[in-house]
N, C-alpha and C positions, 0 to 999 in steps of 0.2 A: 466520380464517386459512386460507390455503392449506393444504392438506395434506400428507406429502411425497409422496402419490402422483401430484398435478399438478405437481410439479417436473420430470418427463421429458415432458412436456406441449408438442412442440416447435411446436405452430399458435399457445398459449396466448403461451410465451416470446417468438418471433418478432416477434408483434404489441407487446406491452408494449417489447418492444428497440427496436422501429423510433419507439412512439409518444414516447418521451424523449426532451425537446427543453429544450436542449442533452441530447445523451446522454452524460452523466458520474453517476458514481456514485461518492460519497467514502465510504471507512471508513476509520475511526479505532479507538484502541484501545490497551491496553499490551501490554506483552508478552506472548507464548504465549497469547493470549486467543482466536485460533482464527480472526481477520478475515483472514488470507491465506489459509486455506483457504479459507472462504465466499468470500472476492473472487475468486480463481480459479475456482471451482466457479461465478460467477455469474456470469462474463467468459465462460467457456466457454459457459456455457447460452443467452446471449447475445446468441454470436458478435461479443463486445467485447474490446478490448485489455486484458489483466489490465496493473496497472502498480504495481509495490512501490516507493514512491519512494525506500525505501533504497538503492535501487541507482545512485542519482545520488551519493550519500556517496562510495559505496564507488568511483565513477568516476574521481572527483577524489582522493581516498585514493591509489590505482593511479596514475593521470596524476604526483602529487606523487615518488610512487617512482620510477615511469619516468623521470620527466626531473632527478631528482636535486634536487628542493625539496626543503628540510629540514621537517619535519612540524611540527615547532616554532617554523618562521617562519610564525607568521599573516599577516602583512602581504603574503607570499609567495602564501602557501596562497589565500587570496583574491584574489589581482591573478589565479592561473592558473584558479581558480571560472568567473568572469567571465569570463575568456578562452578558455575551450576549449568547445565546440558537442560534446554529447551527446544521442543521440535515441534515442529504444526504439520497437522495430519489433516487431512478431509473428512467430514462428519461421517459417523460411521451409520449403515442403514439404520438403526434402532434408534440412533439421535434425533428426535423430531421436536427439539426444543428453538429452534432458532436462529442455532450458528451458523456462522459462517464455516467458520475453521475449528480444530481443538487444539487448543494449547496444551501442551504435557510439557512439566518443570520436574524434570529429576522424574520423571514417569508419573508422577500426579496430573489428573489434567482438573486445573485453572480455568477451562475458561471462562465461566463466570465469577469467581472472587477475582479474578484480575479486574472488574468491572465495579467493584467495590467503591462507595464513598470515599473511604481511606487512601483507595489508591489513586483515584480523581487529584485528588486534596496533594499528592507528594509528586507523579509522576514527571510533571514538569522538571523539580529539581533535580530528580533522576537522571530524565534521559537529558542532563545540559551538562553531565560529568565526560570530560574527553576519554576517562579508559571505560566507562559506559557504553560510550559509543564507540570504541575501538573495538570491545569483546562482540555486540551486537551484530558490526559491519561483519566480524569475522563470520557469527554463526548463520548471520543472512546469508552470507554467499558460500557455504555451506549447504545449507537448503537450496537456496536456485539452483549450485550447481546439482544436485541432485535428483531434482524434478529435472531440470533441465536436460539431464541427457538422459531419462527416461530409467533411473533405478528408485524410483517409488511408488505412490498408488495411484498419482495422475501421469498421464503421459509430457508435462507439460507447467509449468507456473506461473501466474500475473501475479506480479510485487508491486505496489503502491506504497508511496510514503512522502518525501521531500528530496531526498539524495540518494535514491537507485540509480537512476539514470549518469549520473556525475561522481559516485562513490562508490555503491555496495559493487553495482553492474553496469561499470561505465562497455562493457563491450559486448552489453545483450543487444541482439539483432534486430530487437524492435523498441522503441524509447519513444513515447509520447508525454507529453506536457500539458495536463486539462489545467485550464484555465477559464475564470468570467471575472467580469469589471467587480470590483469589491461591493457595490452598491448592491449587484446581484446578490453575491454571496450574504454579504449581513442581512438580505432579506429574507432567503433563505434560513442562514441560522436563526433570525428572529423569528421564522414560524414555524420550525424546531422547537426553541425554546418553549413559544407559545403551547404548544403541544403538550409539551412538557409540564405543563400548569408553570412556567415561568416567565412572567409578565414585564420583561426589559425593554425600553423605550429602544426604538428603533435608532435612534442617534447615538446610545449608547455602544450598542451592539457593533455597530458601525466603525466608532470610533477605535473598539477595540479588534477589531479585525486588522483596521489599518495598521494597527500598533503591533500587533501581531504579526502581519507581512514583513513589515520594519524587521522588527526582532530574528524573525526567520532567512531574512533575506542578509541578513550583516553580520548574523554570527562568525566568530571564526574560523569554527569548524563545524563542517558540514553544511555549508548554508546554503538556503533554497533557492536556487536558480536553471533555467533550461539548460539541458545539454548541448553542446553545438548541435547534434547530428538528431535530435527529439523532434519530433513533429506537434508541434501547439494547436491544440483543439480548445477553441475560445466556443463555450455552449452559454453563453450571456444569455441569447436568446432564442435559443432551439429544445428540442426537446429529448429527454435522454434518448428517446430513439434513433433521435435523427446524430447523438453523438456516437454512439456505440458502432452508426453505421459508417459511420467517420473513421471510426475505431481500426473495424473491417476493412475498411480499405485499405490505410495504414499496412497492417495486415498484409492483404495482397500483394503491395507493392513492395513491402518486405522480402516477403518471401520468392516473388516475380525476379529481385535482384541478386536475393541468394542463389537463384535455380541460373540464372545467366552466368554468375561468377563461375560456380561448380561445372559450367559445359567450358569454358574460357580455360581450367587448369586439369 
């Protein structure tokens, strides 16, 4: 394994960035399990476009408020899915407000009203509509393939979400699976929350993670489970660094396999 002290190793990174072909990188995962930090942390090390596809949900969530759909008309909520053009871009130098990405809806950029109470409050039932997720899966892989063979502003893209790996990009070259014990995770969200000035007893918090996996893991479309071929990084009890450098290696061996097939044909 990598160590984490080749993780700032930026001749080491560069190369492995440049040699993934298509450059995408899927994680998957349930909640609080820690893959959007490592996706960020490896999009950055990278110089690849980090991309949380939750925020495709939340676009159309926003869009349905904006323009006055009822969140309860599916047949709605879907016909405007399909209809509206969403793209995520990389912060641009003048942005120093704290994103990650920019969201642009119809060339507006969202990304903070998609962050909105209101849309907290509806995206759920949003993103649980199947032509919801049917227009989404399309314009995600859309964008990866885009990044991914190097015609936009990174050379490269990390997607995280639940069903990359198994759906959007069952055939990206590298697919990992973060993962830690649930008990981890609701601790973690519970000192989140706490942060947050939201003071939920830790059993509660708990009990709804599990309920949560449940729901995630059983739906019947799209539901959250490892790819065969994902590499599962359990970080229960490690520290981001030492997962990212997990990451990394992943990585390597990736790309070590790619470079063997490509001398083979």
């Amino acid at each position: 394994m990598i160590q984490a002290a080749h993780v700032h190793q930026p001749d080491l990174l560069d190369e492995l960035g440049a040699q993934l072909h298509p450059a995408i990188i899927a994680i998957d995962g349930p909640a609080a399990s820690g893959k959007s930090t490592v996706g960020f942390r490896l999009a950055n090390a990278l110089d690849y476009l980090f991309f949380d596809t939750g925020v495709m949900y939340r676009a159309v969530t926003w869009a349905a408020l904006a323009r006055g759909v009822a969140i309860d008309d599916e047949t709605a909520i879907g016909a405007l899915a399909h209809a509206i053009t969403i793209d995520i871009l990389p912060p641009q130098p003048n942005q120093h407000d704290g994103r990650h990405t920019t969201v642009l809806v119809d060339g507006e950029d969202v990304t903070w009203l998609i962050r909105a109470p209101e849309v907290d409050r509806n995206v759920s039932a949003v993103s649980a509509y199947p032509e919801v997720r049917t227009a989404m899966t399309a314009k995600q892989r859309a964008i990866a393939q885009r990044y991914g063979r190097g015609d936009a502003e990174k050379r490269g893209i990390v997607m995280v979400g639940r069903d990359i790996g198994t759906v959007v990009m069952p055939d990206a070259p590298l697919k990992l699976y973060v993962d830690a014990a649930p008990e981890e995770r609701a601790r973690r969200r519970h000192q989140e929350l706490a942060k947050q000035g939201k003071h939920i007893p830790y059993a509660e918090v708990l009990a709804d993670m599990v309920r949560r996996d449940r729901i995630d893991s059983e739906r019947p479309l799209s539901p959250l489970r490892r790819a065969a071929d994902a590499i599962r990084i359990d970080n229960s009890t490690q520290t981001a660094e030492d997962t990212l450098a997990q990451a990394i290696d992943a990585l390597r061996t990736a790309v070590d396999a790619s470079l063997v097939q490509q001398d083979r044909n």
